[in-house]
N, C-alpha and C positions, 0 to 999 in steps of 0.2 A: 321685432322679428321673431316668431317659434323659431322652434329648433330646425323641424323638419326642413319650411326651405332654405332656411339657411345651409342647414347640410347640402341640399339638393344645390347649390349654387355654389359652393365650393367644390361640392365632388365634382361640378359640370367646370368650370376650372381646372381642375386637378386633369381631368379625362382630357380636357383640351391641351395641357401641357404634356403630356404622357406621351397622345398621338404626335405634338407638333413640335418639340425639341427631343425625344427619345425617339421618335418615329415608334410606337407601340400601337396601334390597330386593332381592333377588336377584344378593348380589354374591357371589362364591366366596373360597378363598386365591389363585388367582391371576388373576380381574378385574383387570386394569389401571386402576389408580383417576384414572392421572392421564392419561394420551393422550384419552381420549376425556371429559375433564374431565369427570370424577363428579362431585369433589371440588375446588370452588374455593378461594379463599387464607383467607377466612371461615371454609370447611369444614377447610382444615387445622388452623386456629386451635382450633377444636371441638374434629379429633382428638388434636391435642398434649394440650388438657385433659385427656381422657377417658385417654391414656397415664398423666401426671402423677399422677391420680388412681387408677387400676385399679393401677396398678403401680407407685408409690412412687417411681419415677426422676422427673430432670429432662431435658425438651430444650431441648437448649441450641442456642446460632443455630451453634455447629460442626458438631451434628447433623444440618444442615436440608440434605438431598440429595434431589432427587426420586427416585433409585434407592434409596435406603433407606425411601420411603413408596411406590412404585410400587404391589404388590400389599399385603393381607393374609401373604401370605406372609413377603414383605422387611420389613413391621414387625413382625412376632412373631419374626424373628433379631435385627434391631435391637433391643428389646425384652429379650431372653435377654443377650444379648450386653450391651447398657447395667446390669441388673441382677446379674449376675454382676461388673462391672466395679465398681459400685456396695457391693457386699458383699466383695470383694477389696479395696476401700478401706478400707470401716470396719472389717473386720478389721485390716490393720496401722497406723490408728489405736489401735485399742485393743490392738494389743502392742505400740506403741510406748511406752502408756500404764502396762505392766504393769513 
């Protein structure tokens, strides 16, 4: 899979969580979620869920930057980027194991 729709398919996830457990409407990939507080510390609580769960990763309190939840956009690389990092592990887990 490129990059591109993979991005495009997480953002579209990410946007469907936004709207459907924050109730947020009319946000784009790059609404600024946090300058103009969308998204309070509750609200990020919600979205770290909704990551955890849609996409299998953990965030962890190293994770936790405003510039990597800013937009839609910066959490669908974060996102890519933790899952991939994610599956480069358990892979040399399990050739360690072989």
């Amino acid at each position: 899979m490129s990059q591109l729709p993979e991005q495009e398919e997480v953002s579209r996830i990410i946007l469907e969580g936004l709207r459907d457990k924050l109730f947020l409407d009319g946000v784009t990939v790059d609404t600024n979620l946090v300058e103009p507080g969308l998204i309070d510390s509750a609200g990020f609580i919600r979205l770290f869920i909704v990551l955890e769960e849609e996409f299998d990763i953990e965030v962890t309190a190293h994770d936790l930057s405003l510039d990597r939840f800013q937009t839609v956009r910066s959490i669908s690389e974060f996102v890519i980027a933790k899952r991939r990092r994610t599956v480069a592990s358990e892979s040399s887990v399990d050739a360690g194991r072989a």
